[in-house]
C-alpha positions in Angstrom: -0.1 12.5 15.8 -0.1 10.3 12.8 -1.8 6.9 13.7 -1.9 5.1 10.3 -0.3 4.8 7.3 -2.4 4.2 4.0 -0.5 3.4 1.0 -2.5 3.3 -2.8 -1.3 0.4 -4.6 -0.8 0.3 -8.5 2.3 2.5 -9.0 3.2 3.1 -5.3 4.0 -0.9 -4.0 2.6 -2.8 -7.2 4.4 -1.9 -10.6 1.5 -1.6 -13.0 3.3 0.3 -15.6 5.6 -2.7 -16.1 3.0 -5.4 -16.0 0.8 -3.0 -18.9 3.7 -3.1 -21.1 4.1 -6.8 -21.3 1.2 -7.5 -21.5 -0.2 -5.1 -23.8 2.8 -5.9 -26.2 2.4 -9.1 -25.8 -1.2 -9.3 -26.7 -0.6 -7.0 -29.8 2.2 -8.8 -31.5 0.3 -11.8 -31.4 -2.1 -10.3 -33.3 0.2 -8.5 -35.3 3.8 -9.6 -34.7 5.4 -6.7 -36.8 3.1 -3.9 -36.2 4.6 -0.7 -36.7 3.6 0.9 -33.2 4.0 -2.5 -31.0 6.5 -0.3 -29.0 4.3 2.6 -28.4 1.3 0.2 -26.9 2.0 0.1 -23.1 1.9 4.5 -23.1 -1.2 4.4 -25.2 -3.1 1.6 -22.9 -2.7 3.7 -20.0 -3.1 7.1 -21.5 -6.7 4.8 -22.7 -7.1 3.6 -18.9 -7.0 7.7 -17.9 -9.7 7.8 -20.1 -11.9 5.8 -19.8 -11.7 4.8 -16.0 -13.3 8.2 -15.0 -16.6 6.8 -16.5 -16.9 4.2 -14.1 -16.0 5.7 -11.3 -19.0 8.4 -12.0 -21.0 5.7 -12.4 -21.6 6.1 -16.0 -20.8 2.4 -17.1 -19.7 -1.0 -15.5 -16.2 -1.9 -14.7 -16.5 -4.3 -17.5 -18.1 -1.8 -20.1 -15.0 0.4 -18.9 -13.3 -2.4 -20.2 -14.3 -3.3 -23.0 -14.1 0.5 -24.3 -10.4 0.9 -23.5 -9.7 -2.2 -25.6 -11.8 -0.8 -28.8 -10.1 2.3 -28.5 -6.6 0.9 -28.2 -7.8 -1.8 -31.4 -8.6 1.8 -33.5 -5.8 3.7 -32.6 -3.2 0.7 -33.5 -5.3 -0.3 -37.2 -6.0 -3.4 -35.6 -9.1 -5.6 -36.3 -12.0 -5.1 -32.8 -12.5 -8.7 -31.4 -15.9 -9.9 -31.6 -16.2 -10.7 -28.2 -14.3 -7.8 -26.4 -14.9 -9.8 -23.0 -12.9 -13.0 -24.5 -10.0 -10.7 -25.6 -9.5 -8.6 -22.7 -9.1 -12.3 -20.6 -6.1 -13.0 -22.8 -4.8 -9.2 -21.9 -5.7 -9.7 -18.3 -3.8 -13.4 -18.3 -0.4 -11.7 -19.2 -0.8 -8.7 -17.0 -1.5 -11.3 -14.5 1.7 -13.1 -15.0 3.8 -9.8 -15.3 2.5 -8.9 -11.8 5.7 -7.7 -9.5 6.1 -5.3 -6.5 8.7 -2.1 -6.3 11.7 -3.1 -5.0 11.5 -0.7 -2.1 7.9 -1.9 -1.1 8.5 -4.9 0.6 11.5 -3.4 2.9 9.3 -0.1 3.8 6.7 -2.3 5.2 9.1 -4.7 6.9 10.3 -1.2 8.5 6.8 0.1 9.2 5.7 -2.8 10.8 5.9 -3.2 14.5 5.6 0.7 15.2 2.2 0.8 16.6 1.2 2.0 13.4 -1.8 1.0 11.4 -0.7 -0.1 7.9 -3.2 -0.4 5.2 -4.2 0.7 1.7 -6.6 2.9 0.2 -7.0 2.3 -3.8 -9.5 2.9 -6.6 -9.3 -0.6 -7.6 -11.6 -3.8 -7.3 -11.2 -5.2 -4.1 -11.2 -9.3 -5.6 -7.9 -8.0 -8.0 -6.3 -5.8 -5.3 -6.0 -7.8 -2.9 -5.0 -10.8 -5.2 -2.1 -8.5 -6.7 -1.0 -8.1 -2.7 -1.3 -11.7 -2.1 0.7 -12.7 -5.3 3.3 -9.4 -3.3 3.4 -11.4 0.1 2.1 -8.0 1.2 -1.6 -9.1 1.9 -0.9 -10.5 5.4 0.8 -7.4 6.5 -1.4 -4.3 5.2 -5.1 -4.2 6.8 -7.4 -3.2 5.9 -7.7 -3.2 2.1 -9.7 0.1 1.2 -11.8 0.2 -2.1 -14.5 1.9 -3.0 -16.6 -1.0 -2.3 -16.2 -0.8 1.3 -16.9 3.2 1.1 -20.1 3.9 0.1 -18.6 3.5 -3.7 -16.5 7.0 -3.2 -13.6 7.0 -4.8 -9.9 9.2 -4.6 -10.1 12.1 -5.1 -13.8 12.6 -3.6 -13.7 14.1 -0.3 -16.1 11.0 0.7 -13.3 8.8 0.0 -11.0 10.4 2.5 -13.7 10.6 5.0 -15.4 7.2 4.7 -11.4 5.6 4.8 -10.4 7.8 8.5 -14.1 6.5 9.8 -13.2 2.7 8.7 -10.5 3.2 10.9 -11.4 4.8 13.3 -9.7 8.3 13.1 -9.4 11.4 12.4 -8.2 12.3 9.3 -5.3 14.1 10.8 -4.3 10.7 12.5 -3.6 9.4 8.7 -0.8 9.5 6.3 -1.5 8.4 2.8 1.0 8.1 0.3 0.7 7.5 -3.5 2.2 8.1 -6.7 -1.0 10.4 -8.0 -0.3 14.1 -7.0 -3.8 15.0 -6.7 -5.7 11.8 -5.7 -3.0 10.7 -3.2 -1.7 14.1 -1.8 -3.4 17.3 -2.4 -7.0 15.5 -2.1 -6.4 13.4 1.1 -4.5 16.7 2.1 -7.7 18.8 1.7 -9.6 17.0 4.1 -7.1 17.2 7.1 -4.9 14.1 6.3 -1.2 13.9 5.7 -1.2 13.6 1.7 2.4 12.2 0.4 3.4 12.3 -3.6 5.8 9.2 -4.2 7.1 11.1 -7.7 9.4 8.1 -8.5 9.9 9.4 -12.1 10.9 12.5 -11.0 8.0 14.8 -13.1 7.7 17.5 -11.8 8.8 19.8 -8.1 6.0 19.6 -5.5 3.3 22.3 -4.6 3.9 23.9 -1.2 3.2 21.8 1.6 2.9 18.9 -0.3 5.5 16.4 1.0 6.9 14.2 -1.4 9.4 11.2 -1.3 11.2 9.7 -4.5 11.1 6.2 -3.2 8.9 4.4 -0.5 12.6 4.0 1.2 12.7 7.9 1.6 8.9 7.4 4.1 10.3 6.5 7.4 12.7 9.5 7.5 9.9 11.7 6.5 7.1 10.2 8.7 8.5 12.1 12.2 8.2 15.5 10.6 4.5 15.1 10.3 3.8 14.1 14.0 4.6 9.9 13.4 6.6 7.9 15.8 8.3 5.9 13.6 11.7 3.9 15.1 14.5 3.5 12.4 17.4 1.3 12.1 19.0 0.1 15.1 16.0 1.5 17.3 14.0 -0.3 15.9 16.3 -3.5 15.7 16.7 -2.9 20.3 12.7 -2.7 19.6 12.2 -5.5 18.1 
């Protein structure tokens, strides 16, 4: 019987992809205001973020150093001058992803639904704990998902490491059949947490490609409570939970 729900954040309740793009367009035109590629930025600062994240999280450079390369290679891809002080430029990046931070639509009502079920509602992500949990308190999320899972608190495992799964169902006191995590990463949120016993669900809300067997997947985080009973959750709906509440 599913006990807890873990959801990963950037993609799934936060909309990262929206807050790259202005803020990686806005950052390049004011260093080059009619640069030829200024609209193919945002898709090449995450393709660079694919990249180059996997290096820290093998423990082969700092968060920072991670950093500071995925800003040199975006500067050589685009033609445009490398800042002396990568550090100092990346701030004026991170100020306007900061203020282009916004939830899903469909995030804040799934975990108005979710709440009061008995379930446990958290989040697992791959993400520093100090901005994570900021981006769910600018969300009005923060007070309503706990805990907040990062690799901090988890012996530095990250998704998709086994560990990861593991060192998240023993923070909460479970087995990992007990948990549900869904995400919006096929292998990190649903086949990996799925190999280790839990109930892996792909939120595909771009619509890229058919599941593998087995693998359940919902379009939107509205389509989770109708799915959640089929895997074993108890989960009261509409005017159940309305009498319930």
């Amino acid at each position: 019987m599913i006990r807890a729900i873990l959801f990963d954040l950037d993609e799934t309740l936060f909309d990262h992809r929206a807050a790259v793009a202005a803020a990686v367009t806005s950052w390049t035109a004011a260093r080059s205001p009619c640069h030829p590629l200024l609209a193919e930025g945002p898709a090449l600062w995450l393709r660079l973020e694919d990249k180059h994240l996997p290096a820290w999280h093998a423990g082969e450079c700092s968060f920072g150093e991670q950093r500071r390369r995925r800003l040199r290679d975006y500067c050589h891809h685009l033609g445009l001058p490398v800042p002396g002080d990568l550090d100092e430029a990346y701030g004026q990046f991170l100020t306007r992803y900061e203020a282009a931070w916004q939830a899903f639509p469909d995030a804040a009502g799934v975990v108005e639904a979710l709440t009061g079920t008995g379930l446990t509602l958290g989040v697992l992500t791959n993400g520093q704990p100090v901005q994570q949990e900021a981006k769910l308190r600018r969300l009005g999320l923060l007070d309503r998902l706990d805990p907040v899972l990062t690799p901090d608190s988890l012996g530095g495992h990250f998704k998709p490491s086994p560990r990861c799964y593991l060192a998240a169902a023993a923070k909460l006191g479970l087995a990992p059949g007990e948990i549900a995590l869904v995400g919006d990463n096929l292998e990190f949120d649903a086949i990996g947490p799925t190999r280790v016993g839990m109930h892996g669900i792909w939120l595909d809300r771009y619509g890229t490609a058919a599941p593998p067997p087995g693998v359940p997947a919902v379009r939107t985080l509205a389509g989770l409570p109708a799915l959640l009973p089929s895997l074993g959750a108890g989960v009261l709906t509409g005017s159940a939970a309305a009498r319930r509440g």
